[in-house]
C-alpha positions as CSV (number, residue, x, y, z in Angstrom):
1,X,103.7,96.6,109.4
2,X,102.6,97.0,105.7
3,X,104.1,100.2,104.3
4,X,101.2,100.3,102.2
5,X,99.1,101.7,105.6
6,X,99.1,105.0,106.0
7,X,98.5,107.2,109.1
8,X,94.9,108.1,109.1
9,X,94.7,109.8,112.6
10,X,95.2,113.4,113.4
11,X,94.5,114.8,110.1
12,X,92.7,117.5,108.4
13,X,90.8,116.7,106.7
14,X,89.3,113.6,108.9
15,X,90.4,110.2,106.8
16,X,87.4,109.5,104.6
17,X,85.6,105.7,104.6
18,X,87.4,104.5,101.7
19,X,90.9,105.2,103.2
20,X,89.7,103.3,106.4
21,X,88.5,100.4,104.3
22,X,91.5,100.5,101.9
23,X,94.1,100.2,104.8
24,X,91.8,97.6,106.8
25,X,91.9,95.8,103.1
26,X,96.3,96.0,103.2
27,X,95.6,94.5,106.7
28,X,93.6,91.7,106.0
29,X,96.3,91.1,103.1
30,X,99.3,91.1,105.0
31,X,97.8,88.9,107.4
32,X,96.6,86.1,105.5
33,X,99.1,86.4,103.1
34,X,96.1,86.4,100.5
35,X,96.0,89.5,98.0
36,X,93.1,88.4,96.2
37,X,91.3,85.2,97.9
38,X,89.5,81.9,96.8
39,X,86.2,81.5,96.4
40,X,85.6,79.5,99.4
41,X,87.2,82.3,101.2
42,X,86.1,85.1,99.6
43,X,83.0,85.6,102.5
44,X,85.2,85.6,105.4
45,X,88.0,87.4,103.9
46,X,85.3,90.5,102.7
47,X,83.9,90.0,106.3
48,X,87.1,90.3,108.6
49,X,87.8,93.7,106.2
50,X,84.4,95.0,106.6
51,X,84.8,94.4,110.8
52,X,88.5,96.0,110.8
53,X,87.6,98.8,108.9
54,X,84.7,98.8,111.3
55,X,86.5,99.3,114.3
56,X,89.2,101.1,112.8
57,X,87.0,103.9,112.2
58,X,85.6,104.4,116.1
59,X,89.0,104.0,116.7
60,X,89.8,107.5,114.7
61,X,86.7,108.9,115.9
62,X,87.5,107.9,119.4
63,X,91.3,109.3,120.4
64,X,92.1,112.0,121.4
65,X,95.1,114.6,121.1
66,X,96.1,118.2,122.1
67,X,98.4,118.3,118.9
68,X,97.4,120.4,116.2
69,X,96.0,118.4,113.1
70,X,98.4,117.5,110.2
71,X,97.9,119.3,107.0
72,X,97.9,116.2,103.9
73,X,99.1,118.4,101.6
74,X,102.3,119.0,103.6
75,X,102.9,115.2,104.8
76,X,102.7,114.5,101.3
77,X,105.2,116.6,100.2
78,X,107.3,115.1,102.7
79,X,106.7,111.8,102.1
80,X,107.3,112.3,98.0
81,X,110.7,114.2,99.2
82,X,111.6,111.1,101.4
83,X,111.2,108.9,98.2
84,X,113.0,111.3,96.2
85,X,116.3,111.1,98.8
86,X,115.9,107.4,99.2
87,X,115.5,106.1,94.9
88,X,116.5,109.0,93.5
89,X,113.5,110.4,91.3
């Protein structure tokens, strides 16, 4: 999977539309292998984006859990930490 997409479910607060369509955009990248697309391509490209981010988002709307939701502020902090250990900033 791209390490560009993040987790978006379970989180407080809920993951906004432009997170959804930003990691449905890594998506459609990695998959086509395009980052930016042709012309002639540039419909169906925008279009497959617009229907993952789509679903995506009844997706997260959707499940359900029991587990308490993750503060962002935290997980960040982890995540920064985890960078820190593994290059060294």
């Amino acid at each position: 999977m791209c390490r560009n997409i993040k987790q978006l479910y379970n989180f407080e607060p809920h993951a906004t539309n432009d997170e959804v369509h930003a990691a449905a955009l890594q998506f459609v990248r990695k998959i086509s292998g395009m980052n930016k697309p042709s012309q002639v391509n540039e419909e169906v490209f925008n279009q497959a984006v617009h229907q993952i981010a789509h679903i995506s988002q009844h997706l997260l709307e959707d499940l359900e859990t029991s587990a308490l939701p993750k503060n962002r502020e935290v997980e960040a902090a982890k995540a920064h930490a985890r960078a820190a250990k593994r290059f060294g900033v």
